[in-house]
DRENPA-3360 file (N, C-alpha, C; in nm, 2 decimals, always signed):
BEGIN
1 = XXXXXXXX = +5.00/+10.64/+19.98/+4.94/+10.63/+19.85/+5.01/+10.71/+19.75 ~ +5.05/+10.86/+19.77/+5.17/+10.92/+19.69/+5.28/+10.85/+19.66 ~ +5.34/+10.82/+19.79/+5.50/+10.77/+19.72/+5.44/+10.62/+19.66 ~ +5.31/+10.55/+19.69/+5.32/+10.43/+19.62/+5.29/+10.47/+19.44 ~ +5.18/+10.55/+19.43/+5.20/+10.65/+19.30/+5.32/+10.71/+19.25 ~ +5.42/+10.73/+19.27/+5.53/+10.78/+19.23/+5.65/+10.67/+19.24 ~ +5.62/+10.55/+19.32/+5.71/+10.44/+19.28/+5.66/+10.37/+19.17 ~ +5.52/+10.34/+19.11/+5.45/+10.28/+19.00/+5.47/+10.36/+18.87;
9 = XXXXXXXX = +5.54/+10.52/+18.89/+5.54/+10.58/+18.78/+5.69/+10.54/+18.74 ~ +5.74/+10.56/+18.84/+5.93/+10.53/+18.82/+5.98/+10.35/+18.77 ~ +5.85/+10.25/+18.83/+5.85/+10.14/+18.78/+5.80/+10.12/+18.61 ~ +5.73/+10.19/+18.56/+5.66/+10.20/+18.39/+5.79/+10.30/+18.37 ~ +5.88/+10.37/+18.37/+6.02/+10.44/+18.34/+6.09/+10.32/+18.32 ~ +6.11/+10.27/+18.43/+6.22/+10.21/+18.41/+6.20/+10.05/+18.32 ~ +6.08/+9.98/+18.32/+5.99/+9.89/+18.24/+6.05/+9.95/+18.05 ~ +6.04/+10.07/+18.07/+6.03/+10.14/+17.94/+6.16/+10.13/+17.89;
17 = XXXXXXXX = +6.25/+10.18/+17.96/+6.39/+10.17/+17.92/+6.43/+10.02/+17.92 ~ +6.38/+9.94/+17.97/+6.45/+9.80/+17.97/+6.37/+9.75/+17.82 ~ +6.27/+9.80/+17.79/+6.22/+9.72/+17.66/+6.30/+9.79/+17.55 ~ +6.34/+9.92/+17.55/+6.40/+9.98/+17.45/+6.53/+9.91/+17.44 ~ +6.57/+9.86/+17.57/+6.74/+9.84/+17.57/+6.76/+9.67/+17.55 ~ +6.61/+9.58/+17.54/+6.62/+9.48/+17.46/+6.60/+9.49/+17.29 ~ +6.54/+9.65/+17.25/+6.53/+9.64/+17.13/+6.64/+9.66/+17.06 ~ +6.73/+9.72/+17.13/+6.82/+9.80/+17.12/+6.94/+9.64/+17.07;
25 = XXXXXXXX = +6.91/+9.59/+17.19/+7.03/+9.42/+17.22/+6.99/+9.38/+17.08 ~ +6.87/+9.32/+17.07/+6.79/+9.22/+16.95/+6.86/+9.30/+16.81 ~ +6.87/+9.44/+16.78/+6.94/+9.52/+16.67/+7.09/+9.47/+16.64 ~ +7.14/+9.49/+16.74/+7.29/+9.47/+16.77/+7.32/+9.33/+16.78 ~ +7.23/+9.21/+16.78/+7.31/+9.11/+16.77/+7.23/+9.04/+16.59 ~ +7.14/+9.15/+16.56/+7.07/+9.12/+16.38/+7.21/+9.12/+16.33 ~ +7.30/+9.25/+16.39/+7.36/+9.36/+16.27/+7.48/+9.22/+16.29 ~ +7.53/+9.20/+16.40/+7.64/+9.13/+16.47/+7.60/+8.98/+16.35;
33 = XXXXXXXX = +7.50/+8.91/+16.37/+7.53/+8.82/+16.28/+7.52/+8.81/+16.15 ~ +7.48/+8.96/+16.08/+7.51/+8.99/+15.93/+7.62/+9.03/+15.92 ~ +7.70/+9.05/+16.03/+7.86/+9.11/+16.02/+7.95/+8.94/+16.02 ~ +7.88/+8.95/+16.07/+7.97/+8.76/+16.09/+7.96/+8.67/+15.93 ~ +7.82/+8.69/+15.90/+7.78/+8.60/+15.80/+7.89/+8.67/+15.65 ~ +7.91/+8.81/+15.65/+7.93/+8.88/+15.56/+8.10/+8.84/+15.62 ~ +8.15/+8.82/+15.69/+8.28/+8.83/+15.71/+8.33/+8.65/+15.66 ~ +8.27/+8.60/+15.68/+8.27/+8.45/+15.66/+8.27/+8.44/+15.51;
41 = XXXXXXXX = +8.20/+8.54/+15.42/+8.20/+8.50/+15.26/+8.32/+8.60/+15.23 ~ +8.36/+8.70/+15.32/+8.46/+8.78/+15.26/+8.58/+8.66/+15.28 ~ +8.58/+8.60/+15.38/+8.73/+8.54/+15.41/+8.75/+8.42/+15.28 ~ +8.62/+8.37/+15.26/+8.63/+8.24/+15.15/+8.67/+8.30/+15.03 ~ +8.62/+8.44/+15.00/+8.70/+8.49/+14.86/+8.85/+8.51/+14.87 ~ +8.85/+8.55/+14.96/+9.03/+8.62/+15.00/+9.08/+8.47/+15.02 ~ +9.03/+8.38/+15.03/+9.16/+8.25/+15.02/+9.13/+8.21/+14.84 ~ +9.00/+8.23/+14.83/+9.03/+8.18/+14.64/+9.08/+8.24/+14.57;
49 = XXXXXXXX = +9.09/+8.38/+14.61/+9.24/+8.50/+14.53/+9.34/+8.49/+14.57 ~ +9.38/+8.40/+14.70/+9.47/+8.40/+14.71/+9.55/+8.28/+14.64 ~ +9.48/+8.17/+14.64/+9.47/+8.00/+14.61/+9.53/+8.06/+14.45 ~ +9.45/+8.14/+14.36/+9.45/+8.22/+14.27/+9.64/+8.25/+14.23 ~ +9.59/+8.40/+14.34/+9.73/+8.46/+14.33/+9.86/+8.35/+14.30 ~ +9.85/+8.24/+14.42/+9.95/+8.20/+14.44/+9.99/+8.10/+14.33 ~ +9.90/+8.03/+14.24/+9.92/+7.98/+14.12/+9.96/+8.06/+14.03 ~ +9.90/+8.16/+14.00/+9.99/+8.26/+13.89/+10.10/+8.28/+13.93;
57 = XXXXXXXX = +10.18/+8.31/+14.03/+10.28/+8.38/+14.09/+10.40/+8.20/+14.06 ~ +10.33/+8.15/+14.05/+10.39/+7.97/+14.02/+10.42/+7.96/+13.92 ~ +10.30/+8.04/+13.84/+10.30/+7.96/+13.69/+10.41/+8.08/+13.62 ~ +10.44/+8.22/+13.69/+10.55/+8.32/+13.59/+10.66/+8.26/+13.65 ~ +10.64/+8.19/+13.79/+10.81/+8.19/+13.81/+10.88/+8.07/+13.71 ~ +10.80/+7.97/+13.70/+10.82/+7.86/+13.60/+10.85/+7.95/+13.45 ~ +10.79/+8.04/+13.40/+10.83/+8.09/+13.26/+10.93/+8.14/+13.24 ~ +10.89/+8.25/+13.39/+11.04/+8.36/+13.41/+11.18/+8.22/+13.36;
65 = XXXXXXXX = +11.18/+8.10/+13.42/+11.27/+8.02/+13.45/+11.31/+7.96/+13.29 ~ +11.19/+7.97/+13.24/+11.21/+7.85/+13.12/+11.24/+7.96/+13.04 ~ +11.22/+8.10/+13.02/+11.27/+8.18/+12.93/+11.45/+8.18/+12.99 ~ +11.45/+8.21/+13.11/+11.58/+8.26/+13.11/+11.71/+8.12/+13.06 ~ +11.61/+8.01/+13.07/+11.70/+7.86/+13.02/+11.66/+7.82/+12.91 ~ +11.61/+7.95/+12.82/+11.61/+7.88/+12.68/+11.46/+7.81/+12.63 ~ +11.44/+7.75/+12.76/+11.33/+7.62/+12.75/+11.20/+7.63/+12.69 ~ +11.17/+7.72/+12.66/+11.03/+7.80/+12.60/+10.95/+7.71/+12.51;
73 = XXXXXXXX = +10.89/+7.64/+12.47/+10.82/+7.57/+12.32/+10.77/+7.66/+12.26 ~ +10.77/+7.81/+12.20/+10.72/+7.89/+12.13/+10.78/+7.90/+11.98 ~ +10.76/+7.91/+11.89/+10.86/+7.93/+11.76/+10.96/+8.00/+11.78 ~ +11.06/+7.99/+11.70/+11.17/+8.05/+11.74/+11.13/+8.23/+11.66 ~ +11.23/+8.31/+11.66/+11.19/+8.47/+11.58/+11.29/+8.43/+11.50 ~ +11.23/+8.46/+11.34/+11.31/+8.47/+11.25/+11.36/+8.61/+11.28 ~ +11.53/+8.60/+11.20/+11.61/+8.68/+11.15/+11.54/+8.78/+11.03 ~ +11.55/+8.90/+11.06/+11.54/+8.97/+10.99/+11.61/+8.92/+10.79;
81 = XXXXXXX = +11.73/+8.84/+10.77/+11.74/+8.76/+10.65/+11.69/+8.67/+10.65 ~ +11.62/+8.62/+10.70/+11.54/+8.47/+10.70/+11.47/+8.49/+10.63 ~ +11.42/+8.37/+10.53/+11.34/+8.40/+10.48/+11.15/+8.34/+10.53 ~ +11.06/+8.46/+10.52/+10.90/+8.44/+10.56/+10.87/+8.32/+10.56 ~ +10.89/+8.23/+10.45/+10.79/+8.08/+10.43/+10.92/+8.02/+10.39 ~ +10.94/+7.91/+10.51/+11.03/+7.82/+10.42/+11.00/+7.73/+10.32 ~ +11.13/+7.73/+10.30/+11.16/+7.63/+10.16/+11.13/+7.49/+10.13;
% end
């Protein structure tokens, strides 16, 4: 009757620790799929800054290109003798 009393206490121990260590699981897989979900919207911004990036990085090399060949459509800079309003 003792040791069956002291196996029934060691059974509600050990009952105890298994509910903690499913509360424990159930936390860790909340945190796990707010880590997932949060990682999923980080990756979609980092390709639209990149989609981003990689258009600007297109659109100077094209300028860089058309300034260095002249190609520009901007007005031209008058000469310091030029005259303000033409004639």
């Amino acid at each position: 009757l003792e040791n069956n009393t002291i196996l029934m206490d060691k059974l509600k121990k050990v009952q105890q620790e298994n509910e903690e260590l499913k509360a424990r699981m159930d936390k860790h897989m909340e945190l796990s799929r707010q880590l997932s979900t949060e990682q999923a919207v980080l990756q979609e911004s980092l390709e639209k800054e990149s989609k981003v990036n990689k258009r600007l990085s297109m659109e100077n090399e094209e300028l860089l290109w058309k300034l260095h060949n002249g190609d520009l459509c901007s007005p031209r800079k008058l000469s310091p003798s030029s005259p303000s309003v033409p004639l």
